[in-house]
C-alpha positions as CSV (number, residue, x, y, z in Angstrom):
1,X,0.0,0.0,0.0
2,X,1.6,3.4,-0.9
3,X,1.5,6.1,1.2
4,X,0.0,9.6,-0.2
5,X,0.9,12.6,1.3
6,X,-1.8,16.0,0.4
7,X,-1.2,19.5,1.4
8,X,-2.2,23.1,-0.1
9,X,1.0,25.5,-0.4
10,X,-1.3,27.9,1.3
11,X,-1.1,29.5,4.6
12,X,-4.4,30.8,4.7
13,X,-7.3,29.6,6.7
14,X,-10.0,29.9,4.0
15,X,-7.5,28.4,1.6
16,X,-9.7,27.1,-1.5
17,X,-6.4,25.1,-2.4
18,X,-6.3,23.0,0.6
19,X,-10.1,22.4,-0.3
20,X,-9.0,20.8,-3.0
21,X,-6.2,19.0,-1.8
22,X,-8.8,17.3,0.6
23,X,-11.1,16.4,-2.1
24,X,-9.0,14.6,-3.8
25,X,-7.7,13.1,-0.9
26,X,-11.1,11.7,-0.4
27,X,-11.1,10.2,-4.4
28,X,-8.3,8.2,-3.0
29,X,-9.2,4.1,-2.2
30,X,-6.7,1.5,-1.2
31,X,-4.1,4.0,0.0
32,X,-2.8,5.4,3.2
33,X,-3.7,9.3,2.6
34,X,-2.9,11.5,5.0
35,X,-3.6,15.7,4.7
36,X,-1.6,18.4,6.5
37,X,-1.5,21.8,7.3
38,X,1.4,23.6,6.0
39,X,0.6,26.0,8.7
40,X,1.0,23.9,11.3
41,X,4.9,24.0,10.8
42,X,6.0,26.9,11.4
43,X,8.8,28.4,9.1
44,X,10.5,31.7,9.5
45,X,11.2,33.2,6.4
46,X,14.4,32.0,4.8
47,X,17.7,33.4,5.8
48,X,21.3,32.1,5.3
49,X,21.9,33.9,8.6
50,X,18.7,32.3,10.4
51,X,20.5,29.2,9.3
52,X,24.0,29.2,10.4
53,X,22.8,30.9,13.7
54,X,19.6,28.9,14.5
55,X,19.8,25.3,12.7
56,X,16.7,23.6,11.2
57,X,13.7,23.5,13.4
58,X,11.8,20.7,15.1
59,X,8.9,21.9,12.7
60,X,11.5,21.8,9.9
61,X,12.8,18.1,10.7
62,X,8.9,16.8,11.1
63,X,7.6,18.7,7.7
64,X,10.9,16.9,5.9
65,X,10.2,13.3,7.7
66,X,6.7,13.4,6.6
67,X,7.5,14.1,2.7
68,X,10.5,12.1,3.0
69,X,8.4,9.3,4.3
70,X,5.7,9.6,1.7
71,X,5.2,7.9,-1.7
72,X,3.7,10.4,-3.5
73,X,2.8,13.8,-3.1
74,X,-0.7,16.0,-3.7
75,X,0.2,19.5,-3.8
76,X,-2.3,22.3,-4.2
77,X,0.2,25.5,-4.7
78,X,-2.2,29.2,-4.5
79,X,-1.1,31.7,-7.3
80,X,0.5,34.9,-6.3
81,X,1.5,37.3,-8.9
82,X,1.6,34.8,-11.5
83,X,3.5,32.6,-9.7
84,X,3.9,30.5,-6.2
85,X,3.2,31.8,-3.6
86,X,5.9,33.7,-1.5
87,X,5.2,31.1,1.2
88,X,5.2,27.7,-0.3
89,X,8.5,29.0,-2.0
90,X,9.6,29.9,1.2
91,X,8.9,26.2,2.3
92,X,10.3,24.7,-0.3
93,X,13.7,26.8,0.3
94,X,14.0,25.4,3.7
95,X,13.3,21.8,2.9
96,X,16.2,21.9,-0.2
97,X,18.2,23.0,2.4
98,X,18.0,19.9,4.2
99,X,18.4,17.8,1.4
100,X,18.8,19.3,-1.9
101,X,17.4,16.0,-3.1
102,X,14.2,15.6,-1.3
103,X,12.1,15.6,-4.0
104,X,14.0,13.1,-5.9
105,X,12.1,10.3,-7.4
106,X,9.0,11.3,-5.6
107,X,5.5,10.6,-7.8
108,X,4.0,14.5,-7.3
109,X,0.4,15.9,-8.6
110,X,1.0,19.3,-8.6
111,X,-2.5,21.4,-9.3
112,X,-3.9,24.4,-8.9
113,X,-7.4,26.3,-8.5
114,X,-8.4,30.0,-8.3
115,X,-11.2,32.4,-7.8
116,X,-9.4,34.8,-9.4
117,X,-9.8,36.7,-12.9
118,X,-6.6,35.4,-14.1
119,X,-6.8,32.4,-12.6
């Protein structure tokens, strides 16, 4: 049985991405699916300095032992400015720093939904 990992690259509580994310989550049988919260592991905002001074945090470690531990990925990433959102790049930053890797020969849907004009 694979293990599927869903999330929303969204920090917001009303997030319409992590809606989806769940959803699909739910279109999942005969898998182990589990849905987080990026939220829930708090990252300060990327810094070299923040780095060397401070290490990776426990929030950090558990975020990349969860992915890391997963099969596949489900990823719901919000639209900012025509592009990813400053926080799920801000995420992703942290976790390469880890491991550079960490995304290696990981299965990932990566999608997308907006309620904006440009969507």
């Amino acid at each position: 049985m694979k293990k599927i990992l869903c999330f929303a690259g969204s920090n917001s509580s009303k997030s319409i991405n992590h809606t989806l994310a769940s959803f699909v989550a739910t279109q999942i049988v005969g898998q182990t699916v589990e849905v987080i919260k990026l939220s829930d592991y708090v990252l300060p905002m990327f810094s070299e300095d923040i780095e060397r001074e401070k290490g990776y945090s426990v929030d950090l470690k558990m975020l990349y032992n969860k992915i890391k531990e997963a099969d596949a990925l489900i990823i719901s990433v919000n639209e900012h400015n025509r592009t990813v959102s400053a926080y799920f790049k801000n995420t992703i930053d942290w976790l390469s720093r880890l491991d550079r890797k960490f995304l290696e020969e990981k299965k990932i849907l990566l999608m997308s939904t907006s309620n904006g004009r440009l969507g």
